[in-house]
C-alpha positions as a printed NumPy array, in Angstrom:
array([[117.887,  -4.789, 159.556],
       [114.503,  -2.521, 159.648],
       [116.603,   0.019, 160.662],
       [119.286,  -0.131, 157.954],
       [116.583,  -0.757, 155.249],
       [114.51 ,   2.816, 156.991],
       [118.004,   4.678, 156.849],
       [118.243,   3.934, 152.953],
       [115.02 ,   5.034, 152.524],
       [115.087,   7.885, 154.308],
       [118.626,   8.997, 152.254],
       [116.634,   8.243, 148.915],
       [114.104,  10.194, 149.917],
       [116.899,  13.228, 150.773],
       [118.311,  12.751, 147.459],
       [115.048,  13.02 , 145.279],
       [114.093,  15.56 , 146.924],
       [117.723,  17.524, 146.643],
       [118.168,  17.831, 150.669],
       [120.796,  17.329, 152.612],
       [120.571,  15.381, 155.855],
       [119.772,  17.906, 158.353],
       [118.187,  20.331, 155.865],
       [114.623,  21.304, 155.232],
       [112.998,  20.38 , 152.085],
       [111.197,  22.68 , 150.091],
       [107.987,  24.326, 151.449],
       [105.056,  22.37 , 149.963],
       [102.959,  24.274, 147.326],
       [ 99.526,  25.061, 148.632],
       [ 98.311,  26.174, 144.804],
       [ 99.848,  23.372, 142.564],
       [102.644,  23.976, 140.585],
       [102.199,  25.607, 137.511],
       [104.495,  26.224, 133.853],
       [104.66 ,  30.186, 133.322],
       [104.982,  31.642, 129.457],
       [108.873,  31.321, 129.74 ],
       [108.684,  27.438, 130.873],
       [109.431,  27.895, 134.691],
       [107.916,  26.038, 137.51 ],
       [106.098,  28.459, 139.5  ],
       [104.594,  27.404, 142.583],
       [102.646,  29.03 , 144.978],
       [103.698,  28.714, 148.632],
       [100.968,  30.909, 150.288],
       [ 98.563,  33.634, 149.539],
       [ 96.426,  36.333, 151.544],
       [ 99.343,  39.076, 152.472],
       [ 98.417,  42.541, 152.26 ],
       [100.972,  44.349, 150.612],
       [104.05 ,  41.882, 151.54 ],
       [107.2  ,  44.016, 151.566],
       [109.802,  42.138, 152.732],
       [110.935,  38.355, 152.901],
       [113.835,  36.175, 155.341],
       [114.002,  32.268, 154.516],
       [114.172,  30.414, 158.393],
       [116.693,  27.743, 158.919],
       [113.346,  25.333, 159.546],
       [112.13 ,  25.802, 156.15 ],
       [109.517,  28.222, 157.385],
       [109.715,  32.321, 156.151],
       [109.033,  35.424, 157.894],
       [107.448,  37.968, 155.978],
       [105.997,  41.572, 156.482],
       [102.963,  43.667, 155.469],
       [103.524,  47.047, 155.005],
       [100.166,  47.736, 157.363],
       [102.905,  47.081, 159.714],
       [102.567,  43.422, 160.373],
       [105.41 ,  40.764, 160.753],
       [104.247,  37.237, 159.947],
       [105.57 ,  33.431, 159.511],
       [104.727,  31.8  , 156.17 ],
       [104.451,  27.788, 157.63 ],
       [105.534,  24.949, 155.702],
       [102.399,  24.09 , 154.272],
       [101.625,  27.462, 153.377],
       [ 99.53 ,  28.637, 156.214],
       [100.002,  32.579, 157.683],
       [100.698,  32.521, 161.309],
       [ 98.828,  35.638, 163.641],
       [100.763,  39.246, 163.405],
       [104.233,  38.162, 165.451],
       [103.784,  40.813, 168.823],
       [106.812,  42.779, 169.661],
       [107.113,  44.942, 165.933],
       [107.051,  49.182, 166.24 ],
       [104.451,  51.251, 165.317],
       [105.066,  52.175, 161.401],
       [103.503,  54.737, 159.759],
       [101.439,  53.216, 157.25 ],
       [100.762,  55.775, 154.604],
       [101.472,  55.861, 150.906],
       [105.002,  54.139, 150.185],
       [105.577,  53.657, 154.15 ],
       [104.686,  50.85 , 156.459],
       [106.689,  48.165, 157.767],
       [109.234,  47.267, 154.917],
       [112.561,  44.885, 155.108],
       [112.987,  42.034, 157.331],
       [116.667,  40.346, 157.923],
       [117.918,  37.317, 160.014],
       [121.527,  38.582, 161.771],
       [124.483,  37.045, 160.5  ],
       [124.226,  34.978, 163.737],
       [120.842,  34.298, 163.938],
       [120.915,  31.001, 164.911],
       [122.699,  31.383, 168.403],
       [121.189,  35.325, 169.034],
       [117.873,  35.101, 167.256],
       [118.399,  38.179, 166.22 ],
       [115.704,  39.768, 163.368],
       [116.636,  43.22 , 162.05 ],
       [113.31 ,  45.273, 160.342],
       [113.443,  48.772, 158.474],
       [110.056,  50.37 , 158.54 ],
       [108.835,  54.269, 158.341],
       [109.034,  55.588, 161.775],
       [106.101,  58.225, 162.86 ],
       [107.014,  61.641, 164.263],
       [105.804,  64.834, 165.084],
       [103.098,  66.671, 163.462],
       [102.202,  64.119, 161.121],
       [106.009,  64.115, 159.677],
       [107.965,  59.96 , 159.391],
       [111.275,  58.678, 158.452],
       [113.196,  55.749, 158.167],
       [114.423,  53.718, 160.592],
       [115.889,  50.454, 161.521],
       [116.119,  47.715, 164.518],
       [116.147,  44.587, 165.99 ],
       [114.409,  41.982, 168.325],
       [114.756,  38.89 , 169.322],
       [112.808,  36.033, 167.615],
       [110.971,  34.086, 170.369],
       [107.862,  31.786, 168.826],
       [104.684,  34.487, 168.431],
       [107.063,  37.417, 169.458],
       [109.591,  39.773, 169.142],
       [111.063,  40.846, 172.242],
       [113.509,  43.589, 173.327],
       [112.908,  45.986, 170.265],
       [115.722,  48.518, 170.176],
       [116.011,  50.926, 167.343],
       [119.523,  51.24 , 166.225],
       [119.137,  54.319, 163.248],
       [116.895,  56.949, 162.44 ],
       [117.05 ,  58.969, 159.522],
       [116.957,  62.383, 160.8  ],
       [115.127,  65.002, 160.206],
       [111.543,  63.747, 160.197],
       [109.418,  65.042, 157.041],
       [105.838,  65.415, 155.659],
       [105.366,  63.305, 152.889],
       [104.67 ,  59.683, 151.641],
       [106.972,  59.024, 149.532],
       [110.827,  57.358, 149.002],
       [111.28 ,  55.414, 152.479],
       [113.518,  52.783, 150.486],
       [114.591,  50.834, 152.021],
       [116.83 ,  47.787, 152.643],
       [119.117,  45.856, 155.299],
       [122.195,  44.174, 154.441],
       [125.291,  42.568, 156.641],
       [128.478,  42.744, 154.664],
       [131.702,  40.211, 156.295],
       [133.141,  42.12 , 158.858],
       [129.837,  42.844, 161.57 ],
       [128.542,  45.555, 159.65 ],
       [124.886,  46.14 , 158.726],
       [124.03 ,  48.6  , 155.527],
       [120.726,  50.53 , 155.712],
       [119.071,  51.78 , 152.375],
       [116.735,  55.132, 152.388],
       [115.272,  57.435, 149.8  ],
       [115.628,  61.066, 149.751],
       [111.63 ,  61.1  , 151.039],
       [111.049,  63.026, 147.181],
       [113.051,  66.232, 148.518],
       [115.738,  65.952, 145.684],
       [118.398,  68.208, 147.111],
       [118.853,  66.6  , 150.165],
       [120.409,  63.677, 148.843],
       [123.599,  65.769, 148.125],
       [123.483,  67.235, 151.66 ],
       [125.485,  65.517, 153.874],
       [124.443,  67.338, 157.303],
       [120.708,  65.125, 156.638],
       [120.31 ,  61.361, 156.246],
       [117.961,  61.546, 153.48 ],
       [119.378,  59.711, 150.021],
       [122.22 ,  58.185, 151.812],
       [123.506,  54.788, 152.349],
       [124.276,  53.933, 156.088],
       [126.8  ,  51.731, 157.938],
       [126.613,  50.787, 161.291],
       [127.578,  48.072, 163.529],
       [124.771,  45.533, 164.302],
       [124.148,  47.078, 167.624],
       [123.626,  50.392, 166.02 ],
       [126.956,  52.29 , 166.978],
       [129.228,  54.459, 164.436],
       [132.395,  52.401, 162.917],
       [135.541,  54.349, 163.408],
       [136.531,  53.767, 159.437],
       [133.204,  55.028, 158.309],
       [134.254,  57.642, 155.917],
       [132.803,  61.051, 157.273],
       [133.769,  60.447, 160.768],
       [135.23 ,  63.398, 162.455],
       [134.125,  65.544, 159.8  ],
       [131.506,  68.77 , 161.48 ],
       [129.364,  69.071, 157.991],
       [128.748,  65.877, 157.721],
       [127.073,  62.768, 159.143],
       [129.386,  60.026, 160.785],
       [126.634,  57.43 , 159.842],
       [127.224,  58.201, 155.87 ],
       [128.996,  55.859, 153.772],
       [127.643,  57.295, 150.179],
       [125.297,  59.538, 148.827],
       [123.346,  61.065, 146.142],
       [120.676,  57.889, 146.555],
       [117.304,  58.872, 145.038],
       [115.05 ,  55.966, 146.474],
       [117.024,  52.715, 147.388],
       [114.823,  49.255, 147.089],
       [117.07 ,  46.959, 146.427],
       [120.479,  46.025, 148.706],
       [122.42 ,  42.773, 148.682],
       [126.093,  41.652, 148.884],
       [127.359,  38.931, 146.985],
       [128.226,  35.634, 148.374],
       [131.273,  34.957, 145.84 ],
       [132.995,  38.164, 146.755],
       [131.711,  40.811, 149.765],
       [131.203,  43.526, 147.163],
       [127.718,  45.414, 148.204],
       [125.897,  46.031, 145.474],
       [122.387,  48.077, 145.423],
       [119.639,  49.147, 142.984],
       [117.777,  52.331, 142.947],
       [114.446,  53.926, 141.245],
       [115.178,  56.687, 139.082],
       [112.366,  59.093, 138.184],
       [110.661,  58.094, 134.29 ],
       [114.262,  57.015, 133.217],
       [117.312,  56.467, 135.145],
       [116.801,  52.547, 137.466],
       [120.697,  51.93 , 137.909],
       [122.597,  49.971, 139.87 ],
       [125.524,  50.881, 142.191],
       [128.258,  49.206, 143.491],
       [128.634,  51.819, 146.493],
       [132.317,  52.627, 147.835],
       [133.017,  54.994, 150.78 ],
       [132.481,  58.548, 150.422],
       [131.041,  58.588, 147.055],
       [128.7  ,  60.753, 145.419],
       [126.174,  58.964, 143.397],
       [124.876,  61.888, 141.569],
       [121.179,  62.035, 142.325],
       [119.558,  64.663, 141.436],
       [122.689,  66.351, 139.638],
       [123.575,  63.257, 137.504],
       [120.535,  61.321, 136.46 ],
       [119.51 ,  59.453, 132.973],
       [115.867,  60.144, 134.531],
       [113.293,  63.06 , 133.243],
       [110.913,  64.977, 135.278],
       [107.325,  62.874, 135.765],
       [105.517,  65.961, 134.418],
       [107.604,  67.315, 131.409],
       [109.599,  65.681, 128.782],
       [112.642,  67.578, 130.529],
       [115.392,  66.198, 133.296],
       [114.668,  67.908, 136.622],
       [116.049,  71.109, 136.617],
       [118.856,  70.264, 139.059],
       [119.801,  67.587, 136.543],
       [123.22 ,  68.75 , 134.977],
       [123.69 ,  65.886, 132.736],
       [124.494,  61.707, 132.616],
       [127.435,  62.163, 133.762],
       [129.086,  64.692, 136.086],
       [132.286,  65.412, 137.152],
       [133.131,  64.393, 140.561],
       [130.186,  61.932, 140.66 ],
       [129.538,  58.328, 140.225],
       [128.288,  56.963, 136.781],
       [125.92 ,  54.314, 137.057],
       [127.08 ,  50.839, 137.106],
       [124.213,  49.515, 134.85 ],
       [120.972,  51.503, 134.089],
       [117.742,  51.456, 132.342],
       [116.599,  54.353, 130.057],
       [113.151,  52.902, 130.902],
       [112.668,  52.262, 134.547],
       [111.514,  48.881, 135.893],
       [110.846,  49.837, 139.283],
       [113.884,  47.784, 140.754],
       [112.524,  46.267, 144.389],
       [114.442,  43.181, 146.539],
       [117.759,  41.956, 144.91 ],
       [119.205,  38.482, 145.676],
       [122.636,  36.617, 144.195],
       [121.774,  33.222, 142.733],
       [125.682,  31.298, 143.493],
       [127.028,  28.473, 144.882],
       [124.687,  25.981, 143.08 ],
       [127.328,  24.726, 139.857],
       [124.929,  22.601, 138.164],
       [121.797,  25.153, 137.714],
       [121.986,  26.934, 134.637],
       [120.592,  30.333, 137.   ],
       [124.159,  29.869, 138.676],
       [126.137,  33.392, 139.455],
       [123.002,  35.312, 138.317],
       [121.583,  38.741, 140.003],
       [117.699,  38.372, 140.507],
       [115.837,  42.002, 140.814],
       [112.145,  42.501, 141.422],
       [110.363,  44.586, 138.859],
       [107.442,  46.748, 140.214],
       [106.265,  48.837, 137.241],
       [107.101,  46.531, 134.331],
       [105.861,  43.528, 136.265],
       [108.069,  40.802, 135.906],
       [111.239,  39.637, 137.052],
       [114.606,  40.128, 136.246],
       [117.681,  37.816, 136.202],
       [120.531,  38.984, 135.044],
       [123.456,  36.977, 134.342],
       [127.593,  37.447, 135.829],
       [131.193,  36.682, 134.592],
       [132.199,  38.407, 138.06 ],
       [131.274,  41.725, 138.097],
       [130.431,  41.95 , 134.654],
       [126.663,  41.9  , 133.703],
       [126.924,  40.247, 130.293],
       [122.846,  39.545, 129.761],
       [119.081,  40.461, 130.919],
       [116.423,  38.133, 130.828],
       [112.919,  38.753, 132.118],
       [110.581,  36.099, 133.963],
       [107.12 ,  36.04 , 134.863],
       [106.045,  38.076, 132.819],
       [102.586,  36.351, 132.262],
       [101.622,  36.545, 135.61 ],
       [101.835,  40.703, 135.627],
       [102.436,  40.953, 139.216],
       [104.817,  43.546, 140.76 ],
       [107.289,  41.764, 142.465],
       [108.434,  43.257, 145.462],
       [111.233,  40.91 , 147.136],
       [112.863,  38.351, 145.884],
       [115.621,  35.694, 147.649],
       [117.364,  32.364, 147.481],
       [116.475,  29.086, 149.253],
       [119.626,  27.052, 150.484],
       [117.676,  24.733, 148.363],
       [118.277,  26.541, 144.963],
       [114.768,  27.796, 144.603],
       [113.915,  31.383, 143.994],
       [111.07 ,  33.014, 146.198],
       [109.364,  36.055, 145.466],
       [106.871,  38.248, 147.047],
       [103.66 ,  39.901, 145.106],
       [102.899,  43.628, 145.939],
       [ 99.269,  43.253, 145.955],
       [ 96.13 ,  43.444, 148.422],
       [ 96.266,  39.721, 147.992],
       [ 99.994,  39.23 , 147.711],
       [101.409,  35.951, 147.296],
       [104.992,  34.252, 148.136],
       [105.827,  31.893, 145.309],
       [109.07 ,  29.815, 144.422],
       [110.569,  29.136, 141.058],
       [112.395,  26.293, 140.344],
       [115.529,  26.644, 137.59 ],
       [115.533,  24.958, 134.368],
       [117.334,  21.925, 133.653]])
């Protein structure tokens, strides 16, 4: 009978709390939970990153999270910030660079696979982007192999991107900026301002859709990128989708397709940071022979971390896109019918942090990371 009687409990307690048996429940709130300006419950799950870049939920309810100094860390349950996790590469940690995305492998839960992207030091004080994985093993990462790196090396702080993403059929995407050297986004013989495809041990895919071709790179699935931060595939439907920074003007959002040329810095809505003028590379909007945007912003929000809000039919935040908003501080959900972006609405915008990342908890919460010295993880809960 004490049994039977514990085993309700217990089940209550799962159903308040909106867990399944065998899930975690929410990471406790080591701040209090607080109402922002738009009526959200904002919580704050931990504080005390420098610079947090990049954020991957755990199956245990824990997170991992990195610091752009070029340290991986677990976020606990209670909120507490485990020691640097051994095992990550050297980064170079100047201006935009550092250690940047962290992703769990599609089969993370029988490899232990953890995939980071991070600015790679070279030669003569030059870096570039690259990407790899190790296995997850308590305080360490063991095995780190590199499996891409954007080639050449160049001087420079700026436009790293970048993202990881795993799309259906064993294939991992890897974002990249074109490291502020315009032109060579629309040259396919470098990897700068490209979107990659690889498998998830690193190699070429056959299909990919420059292979064979001697002026171009077999790694390239599209181009014309100016500085990709943002890189997700929905849940509902495979489709990639990814967001970019233009200069002052021009944020826009791709839905990338093999082969493509996404303009940058030909096609651009964006103007030159010093003159009132487009670049002058910049032919137009819209070019000929290029992609048009999917969506953009005449006024740039400095689009960073991008995460599908689906599956959950009875929150009102249910097939929404979430972006992080750098420069105007806030974030940004915008709401699907499909494809289709029908509305914008902007949250936390009382707080005035730049949000960096942003993802969804199996337990239909919304975490974000704060780009700060002090940098905090926090979770949102939806509205009723």
């Amino acid at each position: 009978m004490r049994r039977f009687v514990a085993a309700v409990l217990l089940l209550g307690a799962l159903i308040a709390t909106g867990c399944r048996a065998g899930d975690s429940a929410p990471p406790a709130a080591t701040g209090g939970a607080s109402l922002s300006a738009d009526g959200l419950r904002v919580a704050r799950i931990a504080s005390g990153l420098e610079h947090p870049w990049g954020l991957a939920p755990l199956p245990d309810g824990r997170f991992l999270v990195t610091e752009r100094p070029g340290r991986l860390r677990y976020v606990e349950r209670d909120g507490r910030l485990s020691a640097p996790i051994a095992g990550v590469p050297a980064v170079w940690a100047q201006g935009q660079g550092g250690l940047l995305d962290v992703e769990l492998a599609p089969d993370f839960a029988t490899s232990r696979r953890v995939y980071l992207s991070y600015a790679e030091p070279g030669p003569d004080g030059t870096a570039g982007t690259a990407a790899g994985y190790g296995v997850l093993d308590g305080p360490r990462l063991t095995g780190f192999r590199v499996i891409y790196r954007q080639q050449p090396k160049l001087e420079g702080p700026n436009h790293f991107g970048s993202r990881i993403a795993f799309d259906r059929s064993g294939h991992v995407f890897i974002s990249q900026g074109e490291r502020f050297q315009r032109m060579l986004a629309q040259d396919l013989t470098k990897l700068q301002g490209k979107l990659v495809r690889l498998t998830l041990d690193g190699a070429v895919p056959p299909d990919n859709p420059f292979v064979g071709r001697s002026d171009a790179r077999p790694e390239i699935w599209s181009y014309g990128h100016r500085n990709v931060q943002s890189l997700a595939v929905d849940p509902r439907t495979g489709t990639l989708w990814e967001a970019e920074h233009g200069p002052r003007g021009g944020d826009e959002i791709n839905l990338p397709k093999p082969g493509r040329n996404y303009g940058w810095p030909i096609a651009s809505h964006g103007k030159d940071y010093s003159t009132p003028f487009p670049y002058p590379e910049t032919k137009g909007t819209d070019v000929p022979g290029m992609e048009s945007p999917y969506h953009v912003w005449l006024k740039s929000p400095g689009l960073s971390g991008m995460a599908f809000y689906a599956g959950h039919a009875g929150s009102k935040w249910n097939d929404s896109l979430f972006l992080g908003a750098l420069a105007d501080r806030c974030l940004i959900r915008l709401t699907l019918d499909g494809d289709r972006i029908v509305s914008e609405e902007r949250l936390l915008e009382d707080r005035k942090a730049r949000i960096r990342d942003v993802r969804v908890g199996s337990d239909g919460a919304v975490y974000v990371l704060t780009d700060d010295e002090n940098g905090e993880l926090l979770r949102l809960d939806p509205p009723h």
